[in-house]
N, C-alpha and C positions, 0 to 999 in steps of 0.2 A: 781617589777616594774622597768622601765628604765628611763633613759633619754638618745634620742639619738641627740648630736648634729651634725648636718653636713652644709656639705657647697659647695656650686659648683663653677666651675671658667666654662668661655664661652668663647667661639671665640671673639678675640679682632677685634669690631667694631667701624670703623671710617668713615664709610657710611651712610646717613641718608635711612632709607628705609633697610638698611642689619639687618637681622635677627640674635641675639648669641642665639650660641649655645650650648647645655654642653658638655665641652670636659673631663670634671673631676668631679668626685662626691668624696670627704672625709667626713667622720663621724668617732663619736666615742662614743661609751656606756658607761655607767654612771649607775652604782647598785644605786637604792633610795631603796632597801629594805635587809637588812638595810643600811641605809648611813651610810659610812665613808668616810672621805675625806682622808685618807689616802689611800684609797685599794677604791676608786671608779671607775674607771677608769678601764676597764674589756679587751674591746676590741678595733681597728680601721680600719677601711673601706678604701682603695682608689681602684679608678677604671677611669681610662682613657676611651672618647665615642670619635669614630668617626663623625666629624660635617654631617652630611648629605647632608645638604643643597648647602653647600658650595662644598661638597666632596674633600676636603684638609683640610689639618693644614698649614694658612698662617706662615708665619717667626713670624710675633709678634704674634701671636698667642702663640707659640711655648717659644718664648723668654718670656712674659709672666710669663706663669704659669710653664715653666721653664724641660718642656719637651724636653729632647734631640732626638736628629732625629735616632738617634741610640737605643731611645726606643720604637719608633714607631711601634713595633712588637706587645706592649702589650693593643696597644690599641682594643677594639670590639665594634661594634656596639650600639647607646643609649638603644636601648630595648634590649641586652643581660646587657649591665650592671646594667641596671634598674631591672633584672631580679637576678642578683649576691647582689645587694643591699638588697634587701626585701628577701632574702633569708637568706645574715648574719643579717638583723634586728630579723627575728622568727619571732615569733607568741605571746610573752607574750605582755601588754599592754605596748606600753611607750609615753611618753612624747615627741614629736620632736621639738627642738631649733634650734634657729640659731643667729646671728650676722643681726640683721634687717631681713626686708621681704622679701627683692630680691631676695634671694635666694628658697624661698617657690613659689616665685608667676614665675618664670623662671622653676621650676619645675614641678609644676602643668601646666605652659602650653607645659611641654613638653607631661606631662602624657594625655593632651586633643590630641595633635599633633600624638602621637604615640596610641591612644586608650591606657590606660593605668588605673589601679587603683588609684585613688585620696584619696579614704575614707580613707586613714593610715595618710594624712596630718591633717585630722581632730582636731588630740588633738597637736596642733600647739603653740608653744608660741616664740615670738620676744624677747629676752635677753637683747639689745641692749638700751630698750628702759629703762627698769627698773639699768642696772647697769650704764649707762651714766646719770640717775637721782642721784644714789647714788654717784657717785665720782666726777661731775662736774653740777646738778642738770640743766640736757639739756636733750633733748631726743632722740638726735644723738651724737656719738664722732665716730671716727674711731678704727676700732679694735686694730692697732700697739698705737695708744694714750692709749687706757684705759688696754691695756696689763702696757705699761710703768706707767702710774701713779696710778696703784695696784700694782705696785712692784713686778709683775710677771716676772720670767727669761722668756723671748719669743724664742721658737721655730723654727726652722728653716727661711728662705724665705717667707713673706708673698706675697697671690694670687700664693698660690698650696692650692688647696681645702683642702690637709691631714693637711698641715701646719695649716691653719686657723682655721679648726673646732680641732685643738691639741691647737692652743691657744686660742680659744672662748671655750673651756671643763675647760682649766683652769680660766677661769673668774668665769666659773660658779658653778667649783667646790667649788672656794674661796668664791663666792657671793649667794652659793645653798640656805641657811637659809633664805634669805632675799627676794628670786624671790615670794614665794608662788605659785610654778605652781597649786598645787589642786586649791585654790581660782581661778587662773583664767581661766582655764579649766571650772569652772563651771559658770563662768561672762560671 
């Protein structure tokens, strides 16, 4: 079994009425069978999407999540990457995290947007909510806070989808014991 956590980053919106959209998807696998927290951490995911809607990557877009314009070659369309994604996921059962909901509930509407497969988000669990209860007993804190006050080394630039879900892996690598995703997979 896995755990995959990911994370997307979208078009920087300052429109009321403008649509984000995902210009980046990072994840990263996590062996639960068997766990070790030393050797968990297996594989990582990035993939750049062209917005569609928009049909550009504005400048703060760009500045951002930290795209230079000189990589703009690698980015493909959201349903090819959508399609790279669930391809490095397989097929065994896992687990998908994240850093709060936004990032599930932006994805699923992308997956309704583009006609897409939804039923993999199913076995869904919010991390956010359980390790912000353990180290400051709230149900929100920000990712770069609860990196820093778990005494985690943080990774790169935060808001680059790979960066984030490389440091939401390590939250939950450190805090894996204590999530209980079976229990709430089946709550």
């Amino acid at each position: 079994m896995l755990a995959v956590i990911f994370d997307v980053e979208t078009t920087y919106v300052t429109v009321k009425g403008d649509i984000p959209e995902i210009v980046e998807i990072g994840a990263c696998k996590v062996n639960l069978n068997p766990y070790d927290p030393g050797e968990a951490v297996t594989d990582c995911f990035q993939c750049y999407t062209f917005p569609e809607i928009k049909g550009r990557f504005g400048k703060k877009t760009l500045k951002f999540i930290g795209l230079k314009e000189e990589d703009l070659g690698k980015v493909v369309p959201f349903r090819e990457g959508y399609d790279r994604f669930m391809e490095w996921i397989g097929s065994e059962l896992v687990y998908f995290c994240s850093w709060g909901v936004d990032d599930r509930k932006i994805l699923l509407e992308h997956c309704r947007r583009f006609d897409l497969s939804q039923s993999w988000l199913n076995h869904y669990h919010d991390i956010q909510r359980p390790i912000s209860q353990l180290l400051v007993k709230r149900n929100q804190m920000k990712l770069k806070d609860a990196i820093e006050l778990a005494g985690i080394e943080k990774e790169g630039r935060f808001h680059s989808a790979l960066v984030d879900a490389i440091n939401t892996t390590k939250l939950f690598v450190r805090y894996y014991d204590q999530l209980n995703l079976r229990a709430a997979m089946r709550g």
